[in-house]
N, C-alpha and C positions, 0 to 999 in steps of 0.2 A: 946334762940337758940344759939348754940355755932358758935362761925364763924370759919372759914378757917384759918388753920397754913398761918403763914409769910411765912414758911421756910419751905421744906420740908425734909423729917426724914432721907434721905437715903434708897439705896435698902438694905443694912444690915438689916436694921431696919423698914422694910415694913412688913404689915400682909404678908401672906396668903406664907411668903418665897420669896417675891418680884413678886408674881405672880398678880403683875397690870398692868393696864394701863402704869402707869409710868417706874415703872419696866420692861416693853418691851421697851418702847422707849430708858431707859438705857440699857438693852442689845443690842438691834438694834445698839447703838451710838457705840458700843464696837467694833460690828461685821462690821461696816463701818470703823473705825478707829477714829471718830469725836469725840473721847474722849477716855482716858486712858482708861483700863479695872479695874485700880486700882480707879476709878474717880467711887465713890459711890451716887453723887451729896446732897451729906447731906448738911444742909445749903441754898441748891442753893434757890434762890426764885423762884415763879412760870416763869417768866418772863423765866429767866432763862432755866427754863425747856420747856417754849413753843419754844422758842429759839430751843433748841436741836430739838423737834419736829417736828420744819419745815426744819431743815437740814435732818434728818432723811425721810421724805417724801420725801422729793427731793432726797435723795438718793435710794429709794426704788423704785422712778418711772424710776429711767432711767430702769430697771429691770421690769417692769409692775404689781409690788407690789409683787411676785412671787417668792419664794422661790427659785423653779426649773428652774429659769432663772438667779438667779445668777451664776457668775464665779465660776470655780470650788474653786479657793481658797479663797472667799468668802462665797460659800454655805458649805467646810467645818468648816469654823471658826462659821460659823450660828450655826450648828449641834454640835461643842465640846458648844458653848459660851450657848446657848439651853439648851442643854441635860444633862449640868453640874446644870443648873438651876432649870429641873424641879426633878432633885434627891435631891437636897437640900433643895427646898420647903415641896416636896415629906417627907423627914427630918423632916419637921418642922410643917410638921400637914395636909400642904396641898392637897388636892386629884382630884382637877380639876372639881368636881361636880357641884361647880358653874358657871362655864362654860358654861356646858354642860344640865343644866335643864331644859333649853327650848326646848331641840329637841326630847324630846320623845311624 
């Protein structure tokens, strides 16, 4: 059984065009400001990243987890920081499908 990276790879360097788990909580960290937008967390350990995580929730509850209750100049940075993301996954093979399999 293989075990779990130390270190995680970077959103650069994530399957599916950074279309994970992880990869939202590094865009979320971007679109809050809790980290660089140039900050790809490569390297970070998990810790690390659970770290971000739970600033990132706290930041999304004062908002009720809600898109359309952010500020306006937070819900735009969401929509460039987003939408630049899923064209470039989009790019790189990804199509959303897995996503979306369970709802039919």
């Amino acid at each position: 059984m293989a075990s779990k990276p130390n270190v995680y790879v970077g959103i650069n360097n994530e399957i599916n065009g950074g279309m994970t788990t992880i990869g939202k909580i590094i865009r979320d960290g971007w679109v809050f400001g809790l980290i660089d937008e140039s900050e790809t967390c490569e390297g970070w350990n998990m810790q690390g990243i659970d770290a971000l995580l739970q600033k990132v929730n706290d930041e999304w509850d004062k908002y009720g987890c809600i898109v359309s209750h952010l500020p306006e100049d937070l819900a735009k940075r969401h929509a460039k920081i987003h939408d630049e993301a899923i064209k470039k996954a989009k790019l790189a093979g990804w199509s959303g499908e897995d996503e979306t399999d369970d709802e039919e």
